[in-house]
N, C-alpha and C positions, 0 to 999 in steps of 0.2 A: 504494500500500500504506500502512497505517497502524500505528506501534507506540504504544505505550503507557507513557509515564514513571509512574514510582510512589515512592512513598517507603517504603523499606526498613524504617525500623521497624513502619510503621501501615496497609502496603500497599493506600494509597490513590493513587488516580489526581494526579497534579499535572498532567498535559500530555499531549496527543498531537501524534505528529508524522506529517505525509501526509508522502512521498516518493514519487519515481520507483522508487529502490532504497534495498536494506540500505544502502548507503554514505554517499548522501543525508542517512538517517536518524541514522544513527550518527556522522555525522561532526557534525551541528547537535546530537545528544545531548554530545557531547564539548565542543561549546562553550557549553553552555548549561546545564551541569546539571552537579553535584559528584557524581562516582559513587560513592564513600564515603558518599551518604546518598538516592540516588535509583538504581532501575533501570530499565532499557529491559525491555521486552516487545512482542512481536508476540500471543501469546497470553495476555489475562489472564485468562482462565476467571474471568468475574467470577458471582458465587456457589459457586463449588466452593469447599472444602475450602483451604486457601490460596492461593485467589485473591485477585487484586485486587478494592478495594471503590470505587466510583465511588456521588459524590453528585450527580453530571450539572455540577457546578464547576469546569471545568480549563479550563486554555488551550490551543486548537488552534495548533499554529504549523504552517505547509504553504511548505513546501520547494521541491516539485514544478518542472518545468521549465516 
């Protein structure tokens, strides 16, 4: 599975994280990211309405077993 880091003011992409599981994910988002200015998604609906905006620039980080 994959979620989607973004930055809270500018709801752009900064990272994706593969994982096994939510836990996986969430647990490497908690070490790796300030959540006072970054959030996780599994769904960015990216072009809708405030979605996230991806310029195809972020870094993958893959967790996976």
């Amino acid at each position: 599975m994959i979620a989607y880091v973004y930055n809270t003011d500018t709801m752009v992409i900064a990272a994706q994280i593969k994982g096994d599981d939510n836990k996986s994910i969430e647990t490497k988002f908690s070490e790796c990211f300030d959540s006072d200015n970054y959030g996780l998604t599994y769904s960015p609906a990216f072009g809708a309405a405030d979605g996230c905006i991806t310029d195809g620039d972020f870094e993958t980080i893959d967790v996976r077993g």
